[in-house]
mmCIF file of the N, C-alpha and C atoms, coordinates in Angstrom:
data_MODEL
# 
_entry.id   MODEL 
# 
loop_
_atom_site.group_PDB 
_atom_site.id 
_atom_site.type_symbol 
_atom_site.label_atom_id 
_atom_site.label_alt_id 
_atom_site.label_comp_id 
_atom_site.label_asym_id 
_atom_site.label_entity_id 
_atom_site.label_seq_id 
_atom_site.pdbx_PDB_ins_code 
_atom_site.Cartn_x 
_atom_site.Cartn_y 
_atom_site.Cartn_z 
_atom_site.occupancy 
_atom_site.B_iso_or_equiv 
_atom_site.pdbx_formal_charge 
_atom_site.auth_seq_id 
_atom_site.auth_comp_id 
_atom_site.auth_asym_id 
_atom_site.auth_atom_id 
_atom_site.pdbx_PDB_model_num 
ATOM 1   N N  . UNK A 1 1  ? -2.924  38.919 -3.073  1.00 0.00 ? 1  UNK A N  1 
ATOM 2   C CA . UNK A 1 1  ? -2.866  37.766 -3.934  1.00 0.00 ? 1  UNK A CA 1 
ATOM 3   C C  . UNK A 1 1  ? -3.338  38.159 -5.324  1.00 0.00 ? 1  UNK A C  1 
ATOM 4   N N  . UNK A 1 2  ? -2.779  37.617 -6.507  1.00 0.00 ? 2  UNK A N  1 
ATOM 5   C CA . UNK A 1 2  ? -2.846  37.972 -7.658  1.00 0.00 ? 2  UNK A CA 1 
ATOM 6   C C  . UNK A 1 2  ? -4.074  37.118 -8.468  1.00 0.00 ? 2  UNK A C  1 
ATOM 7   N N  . UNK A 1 3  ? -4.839  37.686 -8.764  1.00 0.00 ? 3  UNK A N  1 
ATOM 8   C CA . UNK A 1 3  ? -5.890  37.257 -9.449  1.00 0.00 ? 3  UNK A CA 1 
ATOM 9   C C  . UNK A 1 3  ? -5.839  35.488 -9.923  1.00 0.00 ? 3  UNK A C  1 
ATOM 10  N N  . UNK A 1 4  ? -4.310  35.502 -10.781 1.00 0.00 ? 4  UNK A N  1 
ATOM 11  C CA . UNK A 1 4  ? -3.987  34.377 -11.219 1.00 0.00 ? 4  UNK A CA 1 
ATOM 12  C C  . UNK A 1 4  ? -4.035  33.068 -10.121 1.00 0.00 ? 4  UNK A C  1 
ATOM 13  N N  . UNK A 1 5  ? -3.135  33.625 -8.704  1.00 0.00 ? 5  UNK A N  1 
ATOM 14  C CA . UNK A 1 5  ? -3.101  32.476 -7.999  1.00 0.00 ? 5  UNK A CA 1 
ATOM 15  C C  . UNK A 1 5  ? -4.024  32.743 -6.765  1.00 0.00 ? 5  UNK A C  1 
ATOM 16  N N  . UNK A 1 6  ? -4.976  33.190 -6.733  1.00 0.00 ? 6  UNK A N  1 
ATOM 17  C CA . UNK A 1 6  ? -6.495  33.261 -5.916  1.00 0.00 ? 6  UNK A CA 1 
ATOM 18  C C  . UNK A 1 6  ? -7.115  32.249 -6.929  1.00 0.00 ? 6  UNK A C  1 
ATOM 19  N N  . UNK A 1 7  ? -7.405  32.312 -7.776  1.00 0.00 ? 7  UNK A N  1 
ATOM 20  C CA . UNK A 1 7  ? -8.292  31.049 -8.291  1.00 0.00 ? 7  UNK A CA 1 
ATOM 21  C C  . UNK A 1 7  ? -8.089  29.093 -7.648  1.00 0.00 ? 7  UNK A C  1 
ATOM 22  N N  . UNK A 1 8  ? -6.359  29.312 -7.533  1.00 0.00 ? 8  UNK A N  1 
ATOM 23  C CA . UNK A 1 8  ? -6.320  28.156 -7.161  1.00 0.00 ? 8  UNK A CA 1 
ATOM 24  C C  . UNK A 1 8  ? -6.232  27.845 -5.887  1.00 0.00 ? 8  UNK A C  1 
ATOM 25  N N  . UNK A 1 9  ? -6.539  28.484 -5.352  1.00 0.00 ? 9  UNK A N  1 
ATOM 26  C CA . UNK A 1 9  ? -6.348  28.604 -3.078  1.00 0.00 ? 9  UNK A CA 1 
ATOM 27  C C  . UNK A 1 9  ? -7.768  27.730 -3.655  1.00 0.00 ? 9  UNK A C  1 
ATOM 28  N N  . UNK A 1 10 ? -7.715  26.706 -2.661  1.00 0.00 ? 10 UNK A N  1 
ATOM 29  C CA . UNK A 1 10 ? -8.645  26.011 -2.524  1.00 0.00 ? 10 UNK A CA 1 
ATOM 30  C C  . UNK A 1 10 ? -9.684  27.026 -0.922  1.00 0.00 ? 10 UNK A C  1 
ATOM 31  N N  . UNK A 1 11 ? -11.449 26.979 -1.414  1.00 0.00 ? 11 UNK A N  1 
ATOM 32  C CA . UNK A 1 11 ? -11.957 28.103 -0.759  1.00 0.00 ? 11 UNK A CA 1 
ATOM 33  C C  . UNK A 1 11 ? -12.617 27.778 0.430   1.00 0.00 ? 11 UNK A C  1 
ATOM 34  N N  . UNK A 1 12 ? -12.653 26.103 0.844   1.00 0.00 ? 12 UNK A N  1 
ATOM 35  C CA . UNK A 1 12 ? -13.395 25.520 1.663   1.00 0.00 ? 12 UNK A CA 1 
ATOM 36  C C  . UNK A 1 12 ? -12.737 24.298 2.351   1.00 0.00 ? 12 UNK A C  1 
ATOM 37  N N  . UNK A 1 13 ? -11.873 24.590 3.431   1.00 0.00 ? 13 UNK A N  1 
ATOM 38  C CA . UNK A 1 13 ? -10.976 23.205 3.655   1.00 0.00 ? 13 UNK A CA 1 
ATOM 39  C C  . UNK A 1 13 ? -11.213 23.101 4.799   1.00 0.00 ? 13 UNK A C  1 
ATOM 40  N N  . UNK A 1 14 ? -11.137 21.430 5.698   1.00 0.00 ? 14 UNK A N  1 
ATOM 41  C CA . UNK A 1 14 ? -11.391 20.802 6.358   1.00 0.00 ? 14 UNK A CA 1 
ATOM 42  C C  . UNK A 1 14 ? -10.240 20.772 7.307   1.00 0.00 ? 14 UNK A C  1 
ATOM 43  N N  . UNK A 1 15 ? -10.007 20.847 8.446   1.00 0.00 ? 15 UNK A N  1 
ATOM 44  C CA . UNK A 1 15 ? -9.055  20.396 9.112   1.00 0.00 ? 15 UNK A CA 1 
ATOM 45  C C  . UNK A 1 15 ? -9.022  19.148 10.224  1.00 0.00 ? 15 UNK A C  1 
ATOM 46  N N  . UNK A 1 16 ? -8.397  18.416 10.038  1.00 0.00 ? 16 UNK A N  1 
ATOM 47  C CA . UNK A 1 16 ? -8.611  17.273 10.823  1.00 0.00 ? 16 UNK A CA 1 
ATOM 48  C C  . UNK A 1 16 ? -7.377  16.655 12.105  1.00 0.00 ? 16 UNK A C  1 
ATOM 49  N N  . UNK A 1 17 ? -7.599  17.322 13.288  1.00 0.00 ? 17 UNK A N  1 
ATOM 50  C CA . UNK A 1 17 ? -6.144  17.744 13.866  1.00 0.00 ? 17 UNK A CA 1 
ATOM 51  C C  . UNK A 1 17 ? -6.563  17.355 15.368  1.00 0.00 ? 17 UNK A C  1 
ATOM 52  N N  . UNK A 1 18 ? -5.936  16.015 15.951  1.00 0.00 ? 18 UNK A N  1 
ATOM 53  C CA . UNK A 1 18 ? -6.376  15.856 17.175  1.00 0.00 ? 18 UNK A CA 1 
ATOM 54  C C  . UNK A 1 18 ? -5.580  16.639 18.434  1.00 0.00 ? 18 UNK A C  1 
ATOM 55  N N  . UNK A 1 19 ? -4.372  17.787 18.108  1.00 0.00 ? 19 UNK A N  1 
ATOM 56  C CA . UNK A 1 19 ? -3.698  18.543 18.613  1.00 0.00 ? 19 UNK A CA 1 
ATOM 57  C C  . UNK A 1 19 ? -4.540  20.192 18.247  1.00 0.00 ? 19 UNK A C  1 
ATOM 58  N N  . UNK A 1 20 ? -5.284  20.539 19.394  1.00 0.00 ? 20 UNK A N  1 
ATOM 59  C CA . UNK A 1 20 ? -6.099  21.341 19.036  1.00 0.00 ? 20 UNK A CA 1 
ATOM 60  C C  . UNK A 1 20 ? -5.201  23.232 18.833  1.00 0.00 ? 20 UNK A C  1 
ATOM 61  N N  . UNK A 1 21 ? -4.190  23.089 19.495  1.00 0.00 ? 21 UNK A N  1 
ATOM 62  C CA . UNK A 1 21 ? -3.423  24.119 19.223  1.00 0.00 ? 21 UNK A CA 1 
ATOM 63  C C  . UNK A 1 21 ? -2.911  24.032 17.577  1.00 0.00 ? 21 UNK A C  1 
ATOM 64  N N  . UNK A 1 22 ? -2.311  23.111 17.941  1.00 0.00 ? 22 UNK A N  1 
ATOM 65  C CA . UNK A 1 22 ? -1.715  22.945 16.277  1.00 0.00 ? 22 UNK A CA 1 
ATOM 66  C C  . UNK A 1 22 ? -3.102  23.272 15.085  1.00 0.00 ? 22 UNK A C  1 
ATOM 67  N N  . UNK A 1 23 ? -4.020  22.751 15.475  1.00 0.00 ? 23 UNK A N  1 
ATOM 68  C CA . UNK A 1 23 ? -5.349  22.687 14.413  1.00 0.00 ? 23 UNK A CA 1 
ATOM 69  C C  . UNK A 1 23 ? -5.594  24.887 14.661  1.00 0.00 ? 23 UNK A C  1 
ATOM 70  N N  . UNK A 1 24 ? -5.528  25.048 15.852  1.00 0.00 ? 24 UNK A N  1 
ATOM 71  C CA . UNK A 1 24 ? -6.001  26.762 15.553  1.00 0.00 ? 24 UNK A CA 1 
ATOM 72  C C  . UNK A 1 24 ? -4.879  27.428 14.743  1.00 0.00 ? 24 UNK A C  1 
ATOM 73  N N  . UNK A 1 25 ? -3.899  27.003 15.066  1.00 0.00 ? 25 UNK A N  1 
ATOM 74  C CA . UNK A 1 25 ? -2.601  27.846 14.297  1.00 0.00 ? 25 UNK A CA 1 
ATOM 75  C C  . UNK A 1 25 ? -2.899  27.332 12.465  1.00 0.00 ? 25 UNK A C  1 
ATOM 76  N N  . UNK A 1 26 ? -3.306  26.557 12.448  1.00 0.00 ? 26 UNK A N  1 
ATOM 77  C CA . UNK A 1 26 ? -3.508  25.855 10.808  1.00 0.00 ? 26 UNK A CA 1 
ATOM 78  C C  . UNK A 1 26 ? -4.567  26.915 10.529  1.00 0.00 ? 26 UNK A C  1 
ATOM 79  N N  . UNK A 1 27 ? -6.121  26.745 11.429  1.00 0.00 ? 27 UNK A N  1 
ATOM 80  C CA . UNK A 1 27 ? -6.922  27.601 10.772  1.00 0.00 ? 27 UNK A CA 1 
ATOM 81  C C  . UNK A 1 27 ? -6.131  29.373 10.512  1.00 0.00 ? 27 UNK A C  1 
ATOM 82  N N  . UNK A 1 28 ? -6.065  29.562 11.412  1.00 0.00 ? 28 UNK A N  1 
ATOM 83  C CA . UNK A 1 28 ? -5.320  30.987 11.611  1.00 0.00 ? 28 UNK A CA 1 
ATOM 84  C C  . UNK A 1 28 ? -4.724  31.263 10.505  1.00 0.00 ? 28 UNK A C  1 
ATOM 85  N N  . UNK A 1 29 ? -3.637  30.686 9.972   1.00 0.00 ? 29 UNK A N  1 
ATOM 86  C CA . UNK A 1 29 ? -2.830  30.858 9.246   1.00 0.00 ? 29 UNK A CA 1 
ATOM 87  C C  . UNK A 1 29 ? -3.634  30.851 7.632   1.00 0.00 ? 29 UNK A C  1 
ATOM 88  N N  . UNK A 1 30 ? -4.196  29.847 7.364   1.00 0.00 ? 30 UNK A N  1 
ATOM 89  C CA . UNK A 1 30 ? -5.028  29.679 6.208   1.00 0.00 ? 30 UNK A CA 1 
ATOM 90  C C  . UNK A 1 30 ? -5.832  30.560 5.773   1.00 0.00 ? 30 UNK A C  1 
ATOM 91  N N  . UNK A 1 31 ? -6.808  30.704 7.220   1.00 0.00 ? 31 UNK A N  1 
ATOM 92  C CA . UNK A 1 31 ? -7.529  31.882 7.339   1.00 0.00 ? 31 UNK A CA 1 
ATOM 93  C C  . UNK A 1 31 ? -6.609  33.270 6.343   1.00 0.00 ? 31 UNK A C  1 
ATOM 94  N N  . UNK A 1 32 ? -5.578  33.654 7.362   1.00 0.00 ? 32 UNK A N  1 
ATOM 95  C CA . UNK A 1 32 ? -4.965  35.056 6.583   1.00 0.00 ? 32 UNK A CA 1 
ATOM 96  C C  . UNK A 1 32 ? -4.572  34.914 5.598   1.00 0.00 ? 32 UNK A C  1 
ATOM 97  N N  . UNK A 1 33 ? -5.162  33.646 4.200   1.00 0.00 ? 33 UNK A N  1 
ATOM 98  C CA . UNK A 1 33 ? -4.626  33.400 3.228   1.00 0.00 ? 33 UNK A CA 1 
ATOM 99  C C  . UNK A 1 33 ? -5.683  33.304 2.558   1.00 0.00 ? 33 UNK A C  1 
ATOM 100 N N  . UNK A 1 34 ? -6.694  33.607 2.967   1.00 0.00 ? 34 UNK A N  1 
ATOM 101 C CA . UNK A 1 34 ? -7.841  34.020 1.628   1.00 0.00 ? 34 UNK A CA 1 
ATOM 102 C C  . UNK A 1 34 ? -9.135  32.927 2.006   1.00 0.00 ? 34 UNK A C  1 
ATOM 103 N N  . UNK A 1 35 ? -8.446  31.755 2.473   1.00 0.00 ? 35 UNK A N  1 
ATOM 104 C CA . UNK A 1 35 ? -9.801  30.315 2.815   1.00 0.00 ? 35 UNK A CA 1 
ATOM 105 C C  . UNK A 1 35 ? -10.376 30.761 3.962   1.00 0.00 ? 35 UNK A C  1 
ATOM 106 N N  . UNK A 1 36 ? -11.771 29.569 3.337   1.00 0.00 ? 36 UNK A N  1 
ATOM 107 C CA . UNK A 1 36 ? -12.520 29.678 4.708   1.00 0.00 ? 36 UNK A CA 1 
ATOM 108 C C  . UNK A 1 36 ? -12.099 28.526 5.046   1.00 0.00 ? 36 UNK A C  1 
ATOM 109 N N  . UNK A 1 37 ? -12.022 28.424 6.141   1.00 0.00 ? 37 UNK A N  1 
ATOM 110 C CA . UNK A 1 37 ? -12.003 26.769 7.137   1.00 0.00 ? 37 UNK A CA 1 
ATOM 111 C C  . UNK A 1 37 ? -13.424 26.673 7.657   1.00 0.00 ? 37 UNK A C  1 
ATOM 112 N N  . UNK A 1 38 ? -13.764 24.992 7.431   1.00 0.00 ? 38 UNK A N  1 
ATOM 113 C CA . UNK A 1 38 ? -14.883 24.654 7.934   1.00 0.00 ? 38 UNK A CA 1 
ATOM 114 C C  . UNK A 1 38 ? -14.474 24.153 9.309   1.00 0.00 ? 38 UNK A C  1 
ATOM 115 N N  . UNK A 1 39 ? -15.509 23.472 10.631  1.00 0.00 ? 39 UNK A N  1 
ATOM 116 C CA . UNK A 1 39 ? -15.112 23.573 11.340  1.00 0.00 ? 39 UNK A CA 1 
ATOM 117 C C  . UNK A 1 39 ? -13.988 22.482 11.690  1.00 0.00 ? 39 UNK A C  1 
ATOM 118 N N  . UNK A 1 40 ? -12.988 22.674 12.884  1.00 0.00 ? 40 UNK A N  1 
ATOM 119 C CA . UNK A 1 40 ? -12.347 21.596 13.219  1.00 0.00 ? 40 UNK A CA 1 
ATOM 120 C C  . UNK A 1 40 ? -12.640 20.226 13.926  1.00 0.00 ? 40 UNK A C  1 
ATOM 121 N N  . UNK A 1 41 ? -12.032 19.309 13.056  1.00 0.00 ? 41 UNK A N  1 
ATOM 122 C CA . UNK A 1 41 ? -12.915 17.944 13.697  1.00 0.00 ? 41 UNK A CA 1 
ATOM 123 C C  . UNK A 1 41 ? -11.937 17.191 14.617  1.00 0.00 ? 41 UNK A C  1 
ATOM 124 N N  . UNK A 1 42 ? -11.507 16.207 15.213  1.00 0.00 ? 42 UNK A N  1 
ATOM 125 C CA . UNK A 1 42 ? -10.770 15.814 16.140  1.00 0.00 ? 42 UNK A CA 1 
ATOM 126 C C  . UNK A 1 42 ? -10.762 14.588 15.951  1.00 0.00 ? 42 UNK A C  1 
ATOM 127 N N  . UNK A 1 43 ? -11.803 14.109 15.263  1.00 0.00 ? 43 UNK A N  1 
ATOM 128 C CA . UNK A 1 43 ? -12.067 12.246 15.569  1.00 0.00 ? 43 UNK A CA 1 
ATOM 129 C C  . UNK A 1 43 ? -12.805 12.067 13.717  1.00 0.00 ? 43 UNK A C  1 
ATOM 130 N N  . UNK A 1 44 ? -12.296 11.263 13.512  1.00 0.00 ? 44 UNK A N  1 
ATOM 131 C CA . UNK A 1 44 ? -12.326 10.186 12.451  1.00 0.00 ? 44 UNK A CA 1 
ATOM 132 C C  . UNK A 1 44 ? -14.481 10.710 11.471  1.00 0.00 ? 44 UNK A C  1 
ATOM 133 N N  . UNK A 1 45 ? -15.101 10.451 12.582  1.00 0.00 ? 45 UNK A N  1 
ATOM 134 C CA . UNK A 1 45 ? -16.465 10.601 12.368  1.00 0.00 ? 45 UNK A CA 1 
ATOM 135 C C  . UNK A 1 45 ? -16.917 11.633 12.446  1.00 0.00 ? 45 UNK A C  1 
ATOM 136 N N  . UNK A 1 46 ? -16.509 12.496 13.171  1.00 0.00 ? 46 UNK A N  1 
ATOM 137 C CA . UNK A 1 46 ? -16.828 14.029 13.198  1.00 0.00 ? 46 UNK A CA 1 
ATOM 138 C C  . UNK A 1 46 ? -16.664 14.761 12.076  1.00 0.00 ? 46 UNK A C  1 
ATOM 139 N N  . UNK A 1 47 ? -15.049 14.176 11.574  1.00 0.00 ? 47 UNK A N  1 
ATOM 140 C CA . UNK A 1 47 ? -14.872 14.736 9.763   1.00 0.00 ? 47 UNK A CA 1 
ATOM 141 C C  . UNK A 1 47 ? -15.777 14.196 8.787   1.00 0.00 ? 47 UNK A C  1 
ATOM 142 N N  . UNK A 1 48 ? -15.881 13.060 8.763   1.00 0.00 ? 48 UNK A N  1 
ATOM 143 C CA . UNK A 1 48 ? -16.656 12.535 7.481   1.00 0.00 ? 48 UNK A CA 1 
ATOM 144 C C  . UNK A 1 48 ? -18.375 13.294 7.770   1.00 0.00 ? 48 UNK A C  1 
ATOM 145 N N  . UNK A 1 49 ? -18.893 13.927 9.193   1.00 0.00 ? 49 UNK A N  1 
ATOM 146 C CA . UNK A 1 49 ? -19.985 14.439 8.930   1.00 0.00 ? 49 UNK A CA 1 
ATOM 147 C C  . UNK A 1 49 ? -19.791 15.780 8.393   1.00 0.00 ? 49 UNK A C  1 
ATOM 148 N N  . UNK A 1 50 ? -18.897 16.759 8.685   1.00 0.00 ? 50 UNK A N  1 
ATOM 149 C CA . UNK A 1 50 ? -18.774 17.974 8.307   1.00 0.00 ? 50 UNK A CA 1 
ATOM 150 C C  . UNK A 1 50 ? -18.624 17.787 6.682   1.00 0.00 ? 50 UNK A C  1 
ATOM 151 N N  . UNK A 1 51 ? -17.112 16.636 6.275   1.00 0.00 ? 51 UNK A N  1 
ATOM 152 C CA . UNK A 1 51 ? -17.082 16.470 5.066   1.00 0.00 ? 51 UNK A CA 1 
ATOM 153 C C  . UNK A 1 51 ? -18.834 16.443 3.962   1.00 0.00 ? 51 UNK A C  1 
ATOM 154 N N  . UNK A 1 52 ? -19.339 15.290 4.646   1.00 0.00 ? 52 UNK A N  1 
ATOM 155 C CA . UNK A 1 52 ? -20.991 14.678 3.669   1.00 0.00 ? 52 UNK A CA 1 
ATOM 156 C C  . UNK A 1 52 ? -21.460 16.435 3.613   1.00 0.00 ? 52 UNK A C  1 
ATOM 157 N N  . UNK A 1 53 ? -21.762 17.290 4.538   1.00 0.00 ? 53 UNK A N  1 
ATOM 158 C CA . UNK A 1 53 ? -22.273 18.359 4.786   1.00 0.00 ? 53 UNK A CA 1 
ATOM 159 C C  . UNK A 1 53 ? -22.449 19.568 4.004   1.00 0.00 ? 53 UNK A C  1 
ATOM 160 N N  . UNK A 1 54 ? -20.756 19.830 3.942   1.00 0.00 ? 54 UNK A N  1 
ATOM 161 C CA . UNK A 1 54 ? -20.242 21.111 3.355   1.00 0.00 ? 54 UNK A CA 1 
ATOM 162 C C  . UNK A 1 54 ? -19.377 21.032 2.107   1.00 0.00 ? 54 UNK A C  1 
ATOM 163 N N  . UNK A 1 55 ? -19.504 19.349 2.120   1.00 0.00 ? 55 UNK A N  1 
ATOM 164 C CA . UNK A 1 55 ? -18.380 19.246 1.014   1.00 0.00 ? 55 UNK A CA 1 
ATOM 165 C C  . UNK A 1 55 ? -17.039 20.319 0.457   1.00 0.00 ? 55 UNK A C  1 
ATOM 166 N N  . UNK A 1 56 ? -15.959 19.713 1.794   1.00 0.00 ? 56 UNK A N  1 
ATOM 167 C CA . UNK A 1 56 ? -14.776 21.085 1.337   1.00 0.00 ? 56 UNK A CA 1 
ATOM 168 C C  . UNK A 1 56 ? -14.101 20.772 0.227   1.00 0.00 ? 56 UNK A C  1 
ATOM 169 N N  . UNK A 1 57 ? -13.346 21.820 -0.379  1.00 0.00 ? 57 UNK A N  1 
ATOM 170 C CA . UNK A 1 57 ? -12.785 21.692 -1.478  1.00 0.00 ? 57 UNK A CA 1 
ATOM 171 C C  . UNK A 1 57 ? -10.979 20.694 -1.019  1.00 0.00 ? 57 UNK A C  1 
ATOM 172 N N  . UNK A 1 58 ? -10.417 21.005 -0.210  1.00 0.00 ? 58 UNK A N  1 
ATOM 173 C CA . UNK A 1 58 ? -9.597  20.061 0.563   1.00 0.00 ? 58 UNK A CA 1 
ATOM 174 C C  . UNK A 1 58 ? -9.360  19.799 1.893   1.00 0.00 ? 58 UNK A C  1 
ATOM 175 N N  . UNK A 1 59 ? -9.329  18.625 2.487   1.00 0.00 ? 59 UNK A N  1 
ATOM 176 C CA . UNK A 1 59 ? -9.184  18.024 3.772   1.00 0.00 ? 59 UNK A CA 1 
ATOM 177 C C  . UNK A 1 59 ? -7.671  18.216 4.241   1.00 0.00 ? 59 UNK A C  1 
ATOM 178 N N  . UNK A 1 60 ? -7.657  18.797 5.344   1.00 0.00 ? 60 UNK A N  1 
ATOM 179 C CA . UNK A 1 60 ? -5.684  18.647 5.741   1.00 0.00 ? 60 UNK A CA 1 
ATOM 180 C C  . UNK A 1 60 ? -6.026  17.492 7.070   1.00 0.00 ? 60 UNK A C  1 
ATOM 181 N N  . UNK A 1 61 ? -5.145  16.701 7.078   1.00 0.00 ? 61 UNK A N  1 
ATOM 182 C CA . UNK A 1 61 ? -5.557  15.182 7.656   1.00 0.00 ? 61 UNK A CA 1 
ATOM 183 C C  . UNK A 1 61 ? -4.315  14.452 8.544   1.00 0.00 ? 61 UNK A C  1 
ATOM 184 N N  . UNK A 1 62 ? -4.584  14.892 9.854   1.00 0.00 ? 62 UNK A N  1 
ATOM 185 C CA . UNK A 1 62 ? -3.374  14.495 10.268  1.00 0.00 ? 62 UNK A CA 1 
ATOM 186 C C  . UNK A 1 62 ? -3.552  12.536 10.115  1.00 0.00 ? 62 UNK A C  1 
ATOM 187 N N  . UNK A 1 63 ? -2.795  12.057 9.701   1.00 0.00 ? 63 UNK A N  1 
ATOM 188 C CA . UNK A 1 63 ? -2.528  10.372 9.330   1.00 0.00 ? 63 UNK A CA 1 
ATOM 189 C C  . UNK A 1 63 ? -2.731  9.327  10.637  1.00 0.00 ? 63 UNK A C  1 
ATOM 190 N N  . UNK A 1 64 ? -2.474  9.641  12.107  1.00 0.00 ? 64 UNK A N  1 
ATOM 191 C CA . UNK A 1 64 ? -2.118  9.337  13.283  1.00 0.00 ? 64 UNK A CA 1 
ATOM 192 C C  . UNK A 1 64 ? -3.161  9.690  14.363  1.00 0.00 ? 64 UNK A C  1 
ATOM 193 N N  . UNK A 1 65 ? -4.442  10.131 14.046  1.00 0.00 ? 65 UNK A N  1 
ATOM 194 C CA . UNK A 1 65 ? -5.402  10.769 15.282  1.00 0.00 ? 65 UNK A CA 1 
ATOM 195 C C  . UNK A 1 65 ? -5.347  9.359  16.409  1.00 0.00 ? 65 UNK A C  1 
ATOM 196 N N  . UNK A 1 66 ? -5.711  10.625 17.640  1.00 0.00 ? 66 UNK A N  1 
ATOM 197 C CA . UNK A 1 66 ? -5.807  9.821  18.744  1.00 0.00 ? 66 UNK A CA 1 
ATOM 198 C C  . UNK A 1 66 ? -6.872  8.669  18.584  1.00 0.00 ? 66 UNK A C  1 
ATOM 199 N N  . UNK A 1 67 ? -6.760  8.326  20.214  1.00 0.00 ? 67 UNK A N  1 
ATOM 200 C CA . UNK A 1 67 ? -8.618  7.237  19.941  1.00 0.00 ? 67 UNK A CA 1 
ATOM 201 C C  . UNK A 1 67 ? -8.376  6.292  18.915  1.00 0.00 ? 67 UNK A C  1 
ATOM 202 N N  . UNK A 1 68 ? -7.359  5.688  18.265  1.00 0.00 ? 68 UNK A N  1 
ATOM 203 C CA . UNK A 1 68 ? -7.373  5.138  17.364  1.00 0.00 ? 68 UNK A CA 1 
ATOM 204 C C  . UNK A 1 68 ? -7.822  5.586  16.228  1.00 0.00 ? 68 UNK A C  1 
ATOM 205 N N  . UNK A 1 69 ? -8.574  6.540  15.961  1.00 0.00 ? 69 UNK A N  1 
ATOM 206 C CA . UNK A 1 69 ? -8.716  7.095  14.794  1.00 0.00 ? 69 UNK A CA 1 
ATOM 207 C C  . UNK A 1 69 ? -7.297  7.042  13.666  1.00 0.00 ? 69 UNK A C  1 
ATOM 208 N N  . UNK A 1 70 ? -7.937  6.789  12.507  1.00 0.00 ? 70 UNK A N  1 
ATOM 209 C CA . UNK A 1 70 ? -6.700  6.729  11.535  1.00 0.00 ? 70 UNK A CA 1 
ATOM 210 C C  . UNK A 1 70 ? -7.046  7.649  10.488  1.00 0.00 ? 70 UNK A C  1 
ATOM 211 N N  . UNK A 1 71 ? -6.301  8.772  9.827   1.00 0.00 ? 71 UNK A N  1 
ATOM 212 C CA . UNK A 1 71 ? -6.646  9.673  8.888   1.00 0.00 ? 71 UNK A CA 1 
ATOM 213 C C  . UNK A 1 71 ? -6.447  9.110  7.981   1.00 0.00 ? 71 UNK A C  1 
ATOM 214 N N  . UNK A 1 72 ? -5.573  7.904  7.298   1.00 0.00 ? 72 UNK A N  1 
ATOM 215 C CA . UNK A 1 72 ? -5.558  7.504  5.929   1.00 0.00 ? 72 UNK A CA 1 
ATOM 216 C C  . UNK A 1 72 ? -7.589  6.767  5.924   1.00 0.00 ? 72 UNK A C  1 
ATOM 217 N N  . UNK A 1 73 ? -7.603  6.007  6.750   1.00 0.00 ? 73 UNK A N  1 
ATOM 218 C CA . UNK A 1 73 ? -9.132  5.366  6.501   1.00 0.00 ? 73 UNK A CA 1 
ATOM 219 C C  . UNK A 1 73 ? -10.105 6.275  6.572   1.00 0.00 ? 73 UNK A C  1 
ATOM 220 N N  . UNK A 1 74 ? -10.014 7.663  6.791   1.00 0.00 ? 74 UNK A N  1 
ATOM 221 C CA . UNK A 1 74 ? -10.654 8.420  6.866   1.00 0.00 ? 74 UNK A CA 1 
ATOM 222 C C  . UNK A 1 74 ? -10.646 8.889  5.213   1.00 0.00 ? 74 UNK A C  1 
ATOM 223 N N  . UNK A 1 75 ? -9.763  8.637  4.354   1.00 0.00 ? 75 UNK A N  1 
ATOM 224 C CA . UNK A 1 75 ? -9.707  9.147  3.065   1.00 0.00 ? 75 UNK A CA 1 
ATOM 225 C C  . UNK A 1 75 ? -10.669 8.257  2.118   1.00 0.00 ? 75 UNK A C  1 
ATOM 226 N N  . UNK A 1 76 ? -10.246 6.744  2.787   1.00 0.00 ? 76 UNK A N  1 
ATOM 227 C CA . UNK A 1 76 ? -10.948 5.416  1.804   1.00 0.00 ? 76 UNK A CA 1 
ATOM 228 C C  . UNK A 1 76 ? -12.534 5.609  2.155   1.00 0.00 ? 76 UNK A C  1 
ATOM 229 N N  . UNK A 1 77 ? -13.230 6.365  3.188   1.00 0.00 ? 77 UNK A N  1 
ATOM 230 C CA . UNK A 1 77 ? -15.021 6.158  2.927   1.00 0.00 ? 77 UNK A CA 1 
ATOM 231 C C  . UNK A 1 77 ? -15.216 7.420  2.207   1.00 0.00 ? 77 UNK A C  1 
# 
């Protein structure tokens, strides 16, 4: 990666993925792209504690979590 576009890889991102395969293949992949991933959350409350915590630089958010969990209301607290 070129100096220029390493600055903008965001260096600390959240994944929020109630399909836990799908969520390792995300880290995985990101991973071999320069980020760290913080850990994976599954449920609605689990993110917003890692989020308060580590404060990542971006959240990937599936919209639809199980349990009723909803990823857009997860954006509004």
């Amino acid at each position: 990666m070129s100096a220029s576009t390493e600055s903008h890889v965001p260096k600390i991102l959240l994944i929020v993925e109630d399909q836990l395969l799908l969520a390792m293949g995300l880290k995985g992949e990101l991973e071999d792209g320069g980020c760290r991933v913080l850990e994976l959350a599954i449920r609605h409350q689990e993110a917003l504690g890692f989020a308060r915590e580590v404060r990542p630089d971006l959240a990937l958010v599936n919209i639809d979590l199980a349990n009723g969990d909803d990823g857009v209301a997860l954006h509004a607290t």
